[in-house]
N, C-alpha and C positions, 0 to 999 in steps of 0.2 A: 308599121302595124305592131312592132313588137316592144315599142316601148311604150304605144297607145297599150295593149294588150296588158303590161306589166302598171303599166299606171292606173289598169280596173279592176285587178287584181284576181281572172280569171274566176268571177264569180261562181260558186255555187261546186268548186275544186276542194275534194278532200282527200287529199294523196295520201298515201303513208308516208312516213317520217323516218326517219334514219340519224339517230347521235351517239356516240360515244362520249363516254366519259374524256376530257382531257386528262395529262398526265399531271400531277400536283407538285408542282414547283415547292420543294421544302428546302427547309435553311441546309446550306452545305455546307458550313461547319458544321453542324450536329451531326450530319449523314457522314461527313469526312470523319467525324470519332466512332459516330458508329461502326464503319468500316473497318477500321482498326480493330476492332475487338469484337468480330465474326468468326468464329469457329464453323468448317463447313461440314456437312450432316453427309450429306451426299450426292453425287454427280447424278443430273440426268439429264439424256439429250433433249428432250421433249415433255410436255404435259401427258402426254397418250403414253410413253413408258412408263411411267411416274400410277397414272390413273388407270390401264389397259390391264397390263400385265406386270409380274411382278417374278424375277428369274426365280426367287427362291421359293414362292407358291406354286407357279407355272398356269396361277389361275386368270383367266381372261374375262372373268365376266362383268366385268365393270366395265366393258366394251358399250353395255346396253347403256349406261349412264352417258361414254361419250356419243353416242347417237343421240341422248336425250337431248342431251346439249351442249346441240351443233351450231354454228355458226358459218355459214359461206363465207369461202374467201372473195367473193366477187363482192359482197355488201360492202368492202372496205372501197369500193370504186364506186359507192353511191354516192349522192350528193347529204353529206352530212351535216344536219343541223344543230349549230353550236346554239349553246345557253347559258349564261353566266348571272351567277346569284353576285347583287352590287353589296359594298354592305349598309346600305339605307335601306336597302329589304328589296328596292324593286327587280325584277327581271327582265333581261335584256337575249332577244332572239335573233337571230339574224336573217330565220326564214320566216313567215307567216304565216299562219292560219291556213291559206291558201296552197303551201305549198312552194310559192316564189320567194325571192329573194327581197327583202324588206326595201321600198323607195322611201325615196324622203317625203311623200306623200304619207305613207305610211309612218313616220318617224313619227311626222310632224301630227297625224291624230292620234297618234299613241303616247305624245306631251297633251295634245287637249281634253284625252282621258284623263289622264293625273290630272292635269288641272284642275276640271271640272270635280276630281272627286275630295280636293282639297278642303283641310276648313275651312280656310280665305271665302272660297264659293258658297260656302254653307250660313256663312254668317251672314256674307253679303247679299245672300238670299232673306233673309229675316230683316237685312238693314231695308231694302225693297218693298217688304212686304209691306214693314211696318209704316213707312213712307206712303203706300199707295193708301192705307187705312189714314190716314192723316187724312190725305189730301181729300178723301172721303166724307170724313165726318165734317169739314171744313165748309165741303159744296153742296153736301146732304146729296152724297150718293147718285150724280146724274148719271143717265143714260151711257154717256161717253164715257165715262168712268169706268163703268162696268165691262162697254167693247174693249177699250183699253191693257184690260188685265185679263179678260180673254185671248186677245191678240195675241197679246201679249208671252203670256204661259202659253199657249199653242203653239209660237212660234217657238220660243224654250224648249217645249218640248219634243219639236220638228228636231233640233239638233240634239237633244240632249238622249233620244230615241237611237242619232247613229251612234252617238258617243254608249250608251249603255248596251246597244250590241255590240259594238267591239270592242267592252270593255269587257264582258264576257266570252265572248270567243276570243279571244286573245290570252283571258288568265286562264280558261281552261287547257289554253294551246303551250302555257309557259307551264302549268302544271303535271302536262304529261310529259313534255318533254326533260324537265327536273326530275321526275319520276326515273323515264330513261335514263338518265345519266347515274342515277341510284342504282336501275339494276346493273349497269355495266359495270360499275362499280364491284357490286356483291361477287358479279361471276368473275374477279380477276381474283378477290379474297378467297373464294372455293378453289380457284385455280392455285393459289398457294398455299391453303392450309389444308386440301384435301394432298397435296403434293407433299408435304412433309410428313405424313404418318407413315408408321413404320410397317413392316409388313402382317403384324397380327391384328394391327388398328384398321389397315384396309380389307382384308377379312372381315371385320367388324363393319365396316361401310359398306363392305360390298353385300352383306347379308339386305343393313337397311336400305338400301339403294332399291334391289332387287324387289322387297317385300313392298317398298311405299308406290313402285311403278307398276305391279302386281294389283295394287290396292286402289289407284288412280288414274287408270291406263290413257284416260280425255287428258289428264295432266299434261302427259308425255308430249301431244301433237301442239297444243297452247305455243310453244317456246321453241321450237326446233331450230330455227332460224336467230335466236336471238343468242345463242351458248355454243357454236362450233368451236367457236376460235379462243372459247374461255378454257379447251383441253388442250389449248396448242404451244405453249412457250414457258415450261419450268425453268428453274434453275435454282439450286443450292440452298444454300446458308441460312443459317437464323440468327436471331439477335435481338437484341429490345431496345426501350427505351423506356423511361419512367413515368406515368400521368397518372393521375387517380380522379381528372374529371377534364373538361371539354375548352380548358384556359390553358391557352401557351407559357408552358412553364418552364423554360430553357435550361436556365440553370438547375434542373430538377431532370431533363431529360439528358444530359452531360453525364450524368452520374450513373453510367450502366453501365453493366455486369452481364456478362454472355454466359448462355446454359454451357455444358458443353455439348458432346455426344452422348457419352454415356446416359448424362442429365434426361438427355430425349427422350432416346429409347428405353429410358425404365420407366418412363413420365406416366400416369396412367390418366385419363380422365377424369374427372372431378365436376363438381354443379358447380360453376358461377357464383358466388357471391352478389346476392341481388341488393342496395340498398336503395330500397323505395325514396328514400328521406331524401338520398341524393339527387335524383332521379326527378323529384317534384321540387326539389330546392335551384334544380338547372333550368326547369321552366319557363317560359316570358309570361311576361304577367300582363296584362292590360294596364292604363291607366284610368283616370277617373273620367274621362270623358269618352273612353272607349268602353268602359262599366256602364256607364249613363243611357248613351247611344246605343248598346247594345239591349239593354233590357228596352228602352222604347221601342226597340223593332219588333223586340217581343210584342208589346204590346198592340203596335198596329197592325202585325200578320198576326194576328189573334183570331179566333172563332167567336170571342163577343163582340169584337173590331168591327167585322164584317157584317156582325146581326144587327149592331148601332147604324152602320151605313147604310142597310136596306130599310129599316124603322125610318130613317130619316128622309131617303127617297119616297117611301110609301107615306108619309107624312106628308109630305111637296106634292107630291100629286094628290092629296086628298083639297089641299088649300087652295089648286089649281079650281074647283068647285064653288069655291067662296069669290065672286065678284068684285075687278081690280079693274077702276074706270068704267063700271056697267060691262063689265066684259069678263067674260069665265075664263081659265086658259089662254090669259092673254101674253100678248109679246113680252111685257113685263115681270108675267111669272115664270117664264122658260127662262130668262137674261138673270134672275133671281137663283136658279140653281145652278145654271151655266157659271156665272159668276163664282158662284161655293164652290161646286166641282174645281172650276179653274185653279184655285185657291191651294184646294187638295190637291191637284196634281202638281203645282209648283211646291209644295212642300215632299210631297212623296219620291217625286224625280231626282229632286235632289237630295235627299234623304237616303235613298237607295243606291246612287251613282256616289254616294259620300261614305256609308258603311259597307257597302262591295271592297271600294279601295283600303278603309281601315284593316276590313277583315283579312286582303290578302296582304299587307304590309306585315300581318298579325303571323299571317302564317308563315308567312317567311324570317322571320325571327329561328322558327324552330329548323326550318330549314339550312339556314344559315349554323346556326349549333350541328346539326344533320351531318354538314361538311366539315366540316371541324373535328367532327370523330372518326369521318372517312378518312381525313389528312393524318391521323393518328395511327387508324390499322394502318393506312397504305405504307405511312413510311416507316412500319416495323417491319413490314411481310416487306416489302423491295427491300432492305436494306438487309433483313435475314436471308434472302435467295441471292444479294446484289445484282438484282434487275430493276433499271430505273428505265428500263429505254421501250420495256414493252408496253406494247400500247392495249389499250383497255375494248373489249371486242363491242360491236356495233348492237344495237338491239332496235329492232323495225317495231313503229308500232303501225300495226294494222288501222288504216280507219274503218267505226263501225258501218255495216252494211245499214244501206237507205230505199226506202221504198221512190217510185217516181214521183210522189206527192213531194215528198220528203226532200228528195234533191231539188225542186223546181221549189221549198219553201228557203233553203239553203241558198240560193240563187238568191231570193229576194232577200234576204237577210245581210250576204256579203253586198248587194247592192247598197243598203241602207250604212252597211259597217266599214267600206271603203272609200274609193275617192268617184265613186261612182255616184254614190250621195249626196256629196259636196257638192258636184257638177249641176245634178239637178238642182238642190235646194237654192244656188248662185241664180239660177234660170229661172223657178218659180219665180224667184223673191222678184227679179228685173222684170217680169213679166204682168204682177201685180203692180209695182209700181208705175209700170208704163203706162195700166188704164188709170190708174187715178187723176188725171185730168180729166177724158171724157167721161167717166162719171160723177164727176163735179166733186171727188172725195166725199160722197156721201156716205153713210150708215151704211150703205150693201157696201159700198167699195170696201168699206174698214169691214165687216164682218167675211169679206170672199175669200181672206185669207186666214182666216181663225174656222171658216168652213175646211177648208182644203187641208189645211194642216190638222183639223181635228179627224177627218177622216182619212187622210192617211196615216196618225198615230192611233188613230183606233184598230188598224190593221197590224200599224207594230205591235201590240201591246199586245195582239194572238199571238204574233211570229216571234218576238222575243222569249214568250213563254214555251210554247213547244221548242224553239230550238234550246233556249234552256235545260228543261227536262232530255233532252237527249244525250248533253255535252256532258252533263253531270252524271250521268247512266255510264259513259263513257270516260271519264275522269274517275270513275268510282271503279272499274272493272281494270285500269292499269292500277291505281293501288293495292286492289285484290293481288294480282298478278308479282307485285313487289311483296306483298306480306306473304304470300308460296314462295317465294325463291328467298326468303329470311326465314318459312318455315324447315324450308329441305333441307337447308345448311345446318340450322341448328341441331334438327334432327338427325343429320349426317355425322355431327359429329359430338354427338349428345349433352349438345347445352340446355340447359334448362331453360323454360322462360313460362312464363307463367301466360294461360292462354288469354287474358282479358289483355293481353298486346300482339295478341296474334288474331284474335276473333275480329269481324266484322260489326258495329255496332249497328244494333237496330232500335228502333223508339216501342215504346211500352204501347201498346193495344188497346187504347185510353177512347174512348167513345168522340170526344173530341179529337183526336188525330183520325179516329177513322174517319170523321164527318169531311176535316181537311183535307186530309188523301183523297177522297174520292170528287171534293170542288177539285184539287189539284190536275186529276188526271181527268178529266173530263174538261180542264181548258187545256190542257198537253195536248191532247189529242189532234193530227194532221187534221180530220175532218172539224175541230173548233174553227180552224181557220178558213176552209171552205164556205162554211156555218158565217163567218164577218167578210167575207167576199161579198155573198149573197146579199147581206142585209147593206151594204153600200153601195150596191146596186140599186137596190129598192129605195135609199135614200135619195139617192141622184135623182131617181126618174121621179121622187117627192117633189123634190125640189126644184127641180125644172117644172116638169107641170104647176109652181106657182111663179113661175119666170126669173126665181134665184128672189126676190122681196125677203125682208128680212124675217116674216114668218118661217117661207120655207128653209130659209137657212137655219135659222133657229131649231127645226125639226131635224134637219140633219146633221148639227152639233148637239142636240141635247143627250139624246140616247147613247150616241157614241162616247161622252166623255163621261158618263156614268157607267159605262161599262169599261172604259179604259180606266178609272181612277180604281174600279173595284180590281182588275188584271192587275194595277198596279199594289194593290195588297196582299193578292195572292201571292204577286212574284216577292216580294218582301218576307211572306213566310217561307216561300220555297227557301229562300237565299238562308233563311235562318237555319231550316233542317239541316240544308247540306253545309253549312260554314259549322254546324254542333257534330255532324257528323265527320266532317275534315277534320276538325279539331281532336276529336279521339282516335282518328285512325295515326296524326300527325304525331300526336303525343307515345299510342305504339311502338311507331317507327322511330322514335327519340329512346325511349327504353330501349328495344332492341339494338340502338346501335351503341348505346350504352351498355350493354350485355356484352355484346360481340366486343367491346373496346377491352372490357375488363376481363374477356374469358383469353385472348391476343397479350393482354399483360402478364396473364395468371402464367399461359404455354411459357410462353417466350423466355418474358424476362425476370431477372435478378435483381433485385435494389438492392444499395448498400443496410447490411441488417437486416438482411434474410438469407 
């Protein structure tokens, strides 16, 4: 049962998580010269000496600081979950979404995510489509043609529905967990740079320490758990090395120059050197087809997007009134939008499963730059204290609190985004095919499965979206969380940084965004989904009460797949918000480490010719 258990992936499980930073493997020639020409500042047995007390003040009140941020020794005996940025950009976890330990179940749809959100898919989407329009115009558009690419695109969308929820729970799950391993990071940096100042500079920290926890006392309980062990392991020396941006430059960091003592303690603070120029010249840039594709998305989560698509539904059912074979509202004007709809949702699906994947390749550019300037402080601060060995402390992320709705929509979701899906969708499919002999492959037989599959993707396309809107509430509240522990420090130790890389971005109060927001949260909402429970219910007992005949099915594909194509526009704009908003908070946290890289320069070290 328990590797049945591990192969379903314990649906509907949102543990906390637990990672450290790894230690960063730096070249040991460079750290072996650096070593040599370490001057040591001063002994101390511990971070709590160092940060607590201080013999020649006798003042202890930076005690409150290390309570703030504490860390249990016990968390290092949790199960902790590793994360490593590749350098193709993707992210590689070893635990899941769920909590468990990743199977090759899981490996192997977490390749048919990439896959699917590949160009290759994108075009060979358009080679299909264009193909199915051929072969249309060709026959003059028969009946079968039309089931075809309904079937068709439903079944598409049957899988491409698990593939886009675990393509989002998963980059929300690689997103927060890369966060953790940033702030673990941050609290080893505090852990060394608040341990070198001298005794009138921690007076000085001990003033702002006291007055900002004074000031933000909810702050204080956020983090308790995530900073104990960031006060527990000083040592020594200082030293530099040379960089002036985010490119391994060996032969340029060879050539260092050690403060000495003296140097230190008469050192006094200084602002940062900010150069913007550099700073946006470090950037990644998109290319032209990540330009391209991204303004189109604009355009179809747009607010006249979605007015064109209602105009054009309210259109179809007006034409529904004009007589087709002496018949109003006949089978062949439902198969007529069914067909368009289809259409849209094979473009949309993969449209969407295709810039998800760009956008996060995108952001991992800056992330991958992110590490690159972490590997620059880390191996100034280790190599000035000569502590390589200490390990980097634990930081737990809490998972957000769920109502019972809430956990029971989570359930169905990891069912859809696991191997729990797979199993089913293997069973539908054999299960469909087994009747098509006894009903002689007829027109119901071909539509029972463009039924089935459209109304249970009419159900993904609520659950996808509400669990959406939560993961991203949650992925936005650990960044928060990172951008306070780059504000403390800086402010700890009074770097300058200009607040539009510290602030939160928010969008302009534009009549059109308000209109979006509020379609937004109003399909968020746990009860939207209660709201498409209901109404496939009532479709069923439609369509049974006409013994399943292709009217009644037609009835209960029609509505659903115009309301799953219009979900599927909304979630395109959502994806837009939050990918404009990741993007600014990302680029933030690219300046700030570029701050802290050159205020770690400024301290420390000596070039030749200064």
């Amino acid at each position: 049962m328990g590797k049945i258990g591990k192969f379903f992936g314990c649906p509907g499980d949102r543990p906390a998580l637990h990672h450290k930073a790894p230690l960063i493997e730096h070249d040991q020639d460079i750290v072996h010269q650096l070593k040599h020409n370490v001057t040591r500042v001063h002994n101390v047995n511990s971070s709590r000496d160092t940060l607590v007390s201080d013999p020649e003040d006798g003042d202890d009140t930076l005690s409150i600081d290390a309570d703030r941020n504490s860390l249990s020794d016990a968390s290092t005996k949790l199960d902790v979950a590793d994360v490593l940025l590749q350098d193709d950009g993707f992210i590689n976890t070893n635990i899941s979404f769920t909590g468990l330990q990743k199977s090759f179940m899981d490996r192997t749809l977490d390749k048919l995510v990439i896959w699917a959100g590949s160009q290759f898919m994108f075009y060979l989407m358009w080679v299909i489509l264009i193909i199915w329009v051929v072969i249309g115009a060709v026959y003059n558009a028969p009946f079968n043609w039309q089931v075809v690419m309904q079937d068709g695109q439903s079944i598409q969308c049957y899988f491409w529905d698990t593939l886009l929820t675990r393509q989002q729970l998963t980059s929300t799950h690689e997103q927060v967990l890369v966060i953790a391993q940033l702030r673990s990071r941050i609290q080893t940096f505090k852990r060394f740079l608040l341990g070198s100042l001298t005794s009138a500079e921690k007076k000085q920290t001990t003033t702002t320490v006291v007055e900002e926890i004074a000031n933000d006392s909810q702050e204080c309980i956020v983090d308790t758990q995530s900073d104990k062990e960031s006060q527990e392991c000083m040592e020594k020396n200082m030293v530099d090395t040379q960089s002036n941006s985010c490119d391994d430059e060996s032969d340029k960091e060879s050539q260092v120059m050690v403060k000495t003592d003296e140097n230190i303690k008469t050192e006094h603070f200084h602002p940062v050197p900010i150069d913007q120029e550099a700073i946006s010249a470090s950037l990644p840039i998109e290319n032209w087809y990540d330009r391209v594709s991204t303004t189109f998305s604009w355009m179809v989560g747009s607010i006249p997007c979605m007015i064109l698509f209602w105009i054009c539904i309210f259109v179809w059912i007006g034409c529904g009134a004009i007589p087709q074979g002496g018949k109003k509202f006949s089978d062949n004007w439902q198969m007529e939008i069914n067909t368009a709809v289809a259409v849209c949702l094979l473009i949309s699906s993969f449209f969407l499963q295709n810039i998800r994947a760009r956008h996060d390749l995108f952001t991992s550019k800056f992330l991958l730059q992110i590490d690159a300037m972490d590997a620059k402080i880390d191996l100034i601060l280790r190599t000035a204290n000569n502590d390589f060995s200490s390990e980097n402390p634990v930081i737990t992320v809490e998972p957000p609190k769920r109502t019972k709705a809430e956990h029971l929509i989570d359930w169905y979701a990891d069912v859809v985004g696991t191997g729990i899906g797979l199993v089913v969708a293997i069973c539908v499919f054999a299960v469909w095919a087994g009747i098509g002999s006894p009903l002689n492959w007829s027109d119901d037989w071909w539509l029972i499965i463009g039924t089935y599959t459209g109304l249970v993707g009419f159900l993904d396309g609520f659950v996808i979206r509400q669990v959406y809107f939560r993961i991203i509430n949650h992925e936005e509240d650990n960044f928060e969380l990172l951008a306070q522990d780059d504000a403390q420090l800086f402010q700890t130790l009074s770097i300058e940084c200009p607040e539009e890389y510290l602030s939160v971005p928010t969008h302009k109060r534009t009549l059109s965004y308000r209109i979006s927001q509020f379609v937004n949260l109003c399909c968020s909402t746990q009860w939207s989904v209660l709201v498409s429970v209901i109404i496939i219910i009532g479709l069923i007992c439609a369509a049974s009460g006409m013994l399943w005949r292709t009217t009644g099915q037609l009835i209960a594909n029609t509505p659903t797949m115009i309301i799953e194509e219009f979900f599927m526009i909304v979630l395109i704009q959502a994806h837009n918000w939050a990918d404009e908003k990741r993007r600014i908070e990302i680029v933030g946290l690219f300046a700030r480490r570029h701050i802290l890289l050159n205020y770690v320069q400024q301290k420390y070290v000596n070039t030749p010719g200064h």
